[in-house]
Phi, psi and omega in degrees: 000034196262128190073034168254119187322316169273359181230295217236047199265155165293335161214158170215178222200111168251140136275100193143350204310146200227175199256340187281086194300157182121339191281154191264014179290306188307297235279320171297297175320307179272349156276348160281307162287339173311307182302353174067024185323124201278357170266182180284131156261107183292086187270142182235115157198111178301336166279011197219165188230349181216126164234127167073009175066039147273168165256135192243175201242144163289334188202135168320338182267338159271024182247343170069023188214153214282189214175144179260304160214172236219088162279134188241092167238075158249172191296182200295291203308350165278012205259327214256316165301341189258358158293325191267353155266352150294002170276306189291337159304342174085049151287150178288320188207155166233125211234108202258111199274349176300137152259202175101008175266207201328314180327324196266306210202203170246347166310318184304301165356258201320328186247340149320300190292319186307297164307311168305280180338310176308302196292335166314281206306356179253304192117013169291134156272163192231089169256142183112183022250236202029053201221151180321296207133194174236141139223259215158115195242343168251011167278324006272176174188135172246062187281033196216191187235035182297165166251002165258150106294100190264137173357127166294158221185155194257359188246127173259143184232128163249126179216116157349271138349092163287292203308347164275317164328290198280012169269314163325295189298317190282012190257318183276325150332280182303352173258019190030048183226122189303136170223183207242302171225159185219094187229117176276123190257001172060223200266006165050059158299340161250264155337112159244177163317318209269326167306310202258340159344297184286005207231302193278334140348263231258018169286097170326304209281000180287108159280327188236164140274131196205126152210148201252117189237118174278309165250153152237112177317328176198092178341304185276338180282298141355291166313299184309318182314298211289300188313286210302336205273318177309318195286349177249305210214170167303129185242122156253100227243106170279067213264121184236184196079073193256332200279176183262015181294133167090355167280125182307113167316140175229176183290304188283155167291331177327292211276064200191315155280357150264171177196219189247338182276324174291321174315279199282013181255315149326323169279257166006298164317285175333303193263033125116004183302148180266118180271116171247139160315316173216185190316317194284338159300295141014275161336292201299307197292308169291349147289340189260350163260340159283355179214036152190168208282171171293136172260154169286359146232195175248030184258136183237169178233143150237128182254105200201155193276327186260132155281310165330280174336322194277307175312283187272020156269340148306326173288328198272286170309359141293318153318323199265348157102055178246189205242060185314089208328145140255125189288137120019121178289331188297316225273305184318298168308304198293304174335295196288332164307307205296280190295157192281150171338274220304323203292169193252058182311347149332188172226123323329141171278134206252149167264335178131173175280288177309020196264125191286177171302333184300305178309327158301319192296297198277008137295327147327301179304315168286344174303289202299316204283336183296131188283346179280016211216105171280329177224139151276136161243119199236151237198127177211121163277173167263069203276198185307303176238021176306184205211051180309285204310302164308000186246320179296283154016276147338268173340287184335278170340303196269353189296119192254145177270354171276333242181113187295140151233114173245153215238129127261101194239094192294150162121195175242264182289346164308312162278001183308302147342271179294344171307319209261349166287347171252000140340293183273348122328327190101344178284113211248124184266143149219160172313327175221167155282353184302284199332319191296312190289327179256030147271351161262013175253336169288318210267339180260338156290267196339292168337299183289320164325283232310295198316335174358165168260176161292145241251075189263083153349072159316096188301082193287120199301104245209157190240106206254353176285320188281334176295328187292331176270321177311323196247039086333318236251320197266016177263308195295326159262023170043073165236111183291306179299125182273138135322130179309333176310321211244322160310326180306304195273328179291338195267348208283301164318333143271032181052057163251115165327097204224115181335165145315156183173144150192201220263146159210121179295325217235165181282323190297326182299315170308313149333279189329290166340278192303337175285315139354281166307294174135158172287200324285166211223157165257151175202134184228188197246144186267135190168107192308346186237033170221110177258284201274079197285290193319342189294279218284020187061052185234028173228101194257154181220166158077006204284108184258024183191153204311318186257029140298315211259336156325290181319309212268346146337253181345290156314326161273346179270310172340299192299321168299296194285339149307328158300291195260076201290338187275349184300136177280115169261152184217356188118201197234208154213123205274146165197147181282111154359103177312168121272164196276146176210202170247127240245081167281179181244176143208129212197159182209146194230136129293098201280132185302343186262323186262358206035185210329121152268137158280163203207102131238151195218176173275153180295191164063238158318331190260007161228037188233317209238316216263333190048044168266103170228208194186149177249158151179150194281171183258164342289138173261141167242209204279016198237338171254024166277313205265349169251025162274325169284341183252026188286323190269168189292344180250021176317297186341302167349290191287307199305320182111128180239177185028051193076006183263163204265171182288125171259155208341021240279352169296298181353286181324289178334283228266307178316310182299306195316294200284326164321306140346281184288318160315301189283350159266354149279335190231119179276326181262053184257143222230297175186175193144139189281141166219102189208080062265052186318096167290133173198133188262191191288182165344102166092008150208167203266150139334118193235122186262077170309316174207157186212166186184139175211168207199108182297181161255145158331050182226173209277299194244129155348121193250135181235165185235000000 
């Protein structure tokens, strides 16, 4: 990043700077020198002639030497001239910290756009504006109106929120943990999330990644971003803004169990991102990768003074679907030498109430050394004769770069002391043991992405001209609910099994139909302003005989034009009755920010009352098919329990795979179900029982 005009600029330039400490002029200003920033500092203010025993300029243009970057804190309406003489000035980057733009209104909007447009067109970036600054702890530089300088460091924070910015530095003060940049990105008229990925990729001194992020600006370009930048280093993401307020009602069960908080914890996944729920996780997770190694498994050891402590830090690794180590005969042996009778040479290894740093010191050394054991978690009360501080010391001391250590030194003032010798050790403390195990669940996912296999997209050969005409022929009568018949014949085009079936207006039609098929036959009712046809009886099953399937005519159109009298019927459609299998859903909604998600779950309960289901953006490829089936709690199901036998689960697989390539081929699909997907075991077939699709609102059909 070296000569890049915002982190690393040679000179900087505040424009507005001011004589009134308290002023965010004054305040930029004496933080560029508190930070000893090693460039020329510009103060622009045309009423002053000295600020801060700087020489101060009247204008960018009276100071007569090019500028790298250019801060702008003037008032809003002064806002739009002084970008443009930091353009003739020949800045590189500008950084406009003034609010009152889009955050307010569309006048604010409007005069947004504007200064952004001015700096494309010079090829100046643009941050902000309405954001804190920046700052740089190895240029060093404070190029912000924050009130700490923080320790230099391997965690870099891009955050939405300058007031989260300056809760971040005072969170990191207090935790003495060094960090490398700190960049508020405001209102992103230029400069986004996806711009500083790419730019903290390739940052030496960035080890970690860290960001608070309320929106991302352009989902797929985000995604692309975030994977190459998570395959060289850790991306840490904090996101708020989770509820579904403000989400467009769908139609589908897909889009109806989505949302905008499942969109990005999808996406996140896909590009290797780490999610912390809240600030302190955010923290927790980026301490433990800027300062211990990746472990190479989910096998843990505990190490601990207390039993309690050690049963829920076992509970807690377990919960998280981690591993309790089993040592070793070596490991077992050297233990019961080492700890008094009484102590617990098991996993957690309990040392006892009375264990001095020594005693700690060599159960870690032997813990790290059992080959079956990837990571320590080492667990300390504060008793009568503990030692924190020499154990923590110990602990430092004993610290392996192959083998993650994470620390819980439970308790306040007791322990204080040893918080900050292992701080300045590299050993990341926490408050609890819950807290320790999922920065170590975060650090063993992460692990598992790298390992991943490469991302191969299976294409399947498809008949993609007959889907292209069915969705012409309903754009062209703006009919958005695709019909089951037609849903049918679109699934028939990517080789999806799908029952006999066709259309029958009349009971006589019906007949006709079923007679045909064969018994026993199903029958729903067809109607572009009827989606969730079984809530109103407009789904009949088992029908074994003409007059049965007569009866069930008569009766559902009765029944239907009393429910819904206004609905347009075209009639029902007769289909041959499935064998049994076991009845999932599979279904994908298109999120505005991310495109098509795929969606699966088991049918019946577990997605009407239980929502056990799983996301994941499209294009999927077939090893991220299959961890869409075992994400959920009820995978057990499909493998088969008490003796039953596992049903098709390639099937499954292979079904999400071609769903996939449909909605990524045809953009103006809006969303859609195949619910019931029945699948029997191994060597029969698979079936798309119902089906339901729903266009997006557009003139003409879109193909990719």
């Amino acid at each position: 990043m070296k000569n890049d005009p915002l982190l690393e600029p040679e000179s900087v330039a505040v424009v507005g700077a001011s004589r009134s400490a308290g002023k965010v002029g004054h305040t930029i200003l004496a933080n560029l020198l508190r930070s000893r920033f090693p460039g020329a500092v510009i103060p622009v203010n045309p009423s002053a002639e000295s600020i801060l025993d700087l020489p101060c300029y009247a204008s960018l243009e009276a100071y007569g030497k090019p500028v790298d970057l250019c801060i702008v804190v003037v008032p809003f309406a002064a806002v739009p001239d002084a970008v443009s003489d930091a353009v003739r000035a020949g800045a590189g980057a500008v950084i406009v910290i003034t609010a009152g733009f889009k955050e307010v209104g569309e006048a604010g909007a409007e005069a947004e756009r504007r200064i952004a447009e001015q700096c494309r067109a010079a090829r100046v970036r643009l941050l902000g504006p309405n954001c804190l600054g920046v700052i740089n702890t190895h240029r060093p530089m404070d190029a912000s109106f924050a009130k700490k300088f923080p320790e230099r460091g391997a965690i870099s924070f891009i955050s939405q929120s300058g007031a989260l910015m300056s809760a971040i530095l005072d969170t990191a003060a207090e935790r003495r943990l060094g960090l490398s940049k700190l960049i508020s990105i405001g209102n992103k008229a230029d400069l986004d999330e996806t711009d500083l990925l790419t730019a903290l990729a390739g940052d030496e001194t960035t080890r970690v990644i860290v960001g608070y992020l309320e929106s991302i600006a352009n989902g797929n370009a985000f995604i692309k971003a975030a994977e190459r930048t998570a395959s060289r280093k850790p991306v840490v993401i904090f996101k708020s803004g989770v509820t579904r307020a403000g989400v467009q009602a769908a139609s589908s069960h897909t889009g109806s169990l989505a949302g905008a908080d499942i969109a990005y914890g999808a996406a996140f996944k896909r590009a290797g991102v780490i999610r912390a729920d809240t600030f302190e996780a955010m923290f927790d997770f980026s301490t433990a990768f800027a300062m211990q190694p990746l472990p190479a498994g989910n096998r843990v050891a505990v190490i601990t003074n207390a039993g309690g402590p050690g049963i829920m830090a076992a509970d807690a690794v377990e919960g998280a679907g981690m591993t309790m180590a089993e040592l070793d005969r070596a490991a077992s042996d050297a233990l019961k030498a080492l700890l008094p009778p009484a102590a617990s040479v098991a996993n957690p290894i309990d040392v006892l109430g009375d264990a001095d740093a020594e005693r700690y010191a060599a159960a870690l050394k032997t813990a790290l050394e059992d080959p079956g054991v990837d990571a320590c978690v080492v667990l300390l009360t504060p008793q009568a004769v503990t030692e924190p501080a020499a154990t923590a010391q110990a602990i430092a001391d004993r610290a392996s770069r192959e083998k993650p250590i994470l620390v819980s030194f439970m308790g306040g003032e007791d322990v204080g002391e040893a918080r900050r010798l292992l701080t300045a050790a590299g050993v990341p403390d926490y408050p609890s043991p819950e807290r320790a195990i999922a920065s170590l669940k975060a650090m063993c996912e992460y692990n598992a992405w790298l390992r991943r296999p490469p991302r191969v997209v299976t294409r399947f050969p498809v008949n993609r001209r007959r889907v292209e005409r069915i969705i012409r022929r309903h754009v062209r009568t703006r009919q958005w609910q695709v019909g089951e018949a037609f849903a049918k014949d679109i699934l028939r085009a990517y080789d999806f099994t799908v029952p006999p079936g066709d259309a029958a207006a009349t009971s006589g039609d019906a007949v006709e139909q079923a007679e045909k098929i064969g018994y026993p036959v199903a029958m729903k009712i067809m109607s572009p302003d009827i989606v969730h046809k079984s809530d109103i009886g407009g789904v009949r099953l088992n029908l074994a005989s003409p007059e049965e399937v007569r009866d069930a005519f008569d009766l559902m159109m009765m029944r239907i034009r009393q429910a819904v009298p206004s609905a347009s019927i075209t009639g029902v459609y007769i289909e041959k009755m499935c064998g049994r299998g076991r009845e999932v859903i599979l279904g994908m909604t298109r999120d505005p920010q991310f495109g098509p998600m795929l969606m699966f779950g088991l049918g019946g309960i577990f997605v009407e009352v239980m929502k056990d289901v799983t996301f994941h953006i499209a294009p999927i490829t077939a090893d991220e098919a299959m961890q869409m089936l075992e994400s959920t709690k009820s995978f057990a199901l499909l493998k088969g329990v008490r003796g039953q036998r596992s049903v098709d689960l390639s099937a499954i697989a292979e079904a999400l795979q071609r769903i996939s390539q449909l909605a990524t081929d045809f953009d103006c699909i809006a969303e859609m179900d195949i619910n019931p997907f029945i699948v029997g075991r191994v060597g029969e077939d698979s079936v798309a029982a119902d089906a339901r699709i729903r266009l997006k609102e557009t003139k003409t059909p879109s193909r990719r």
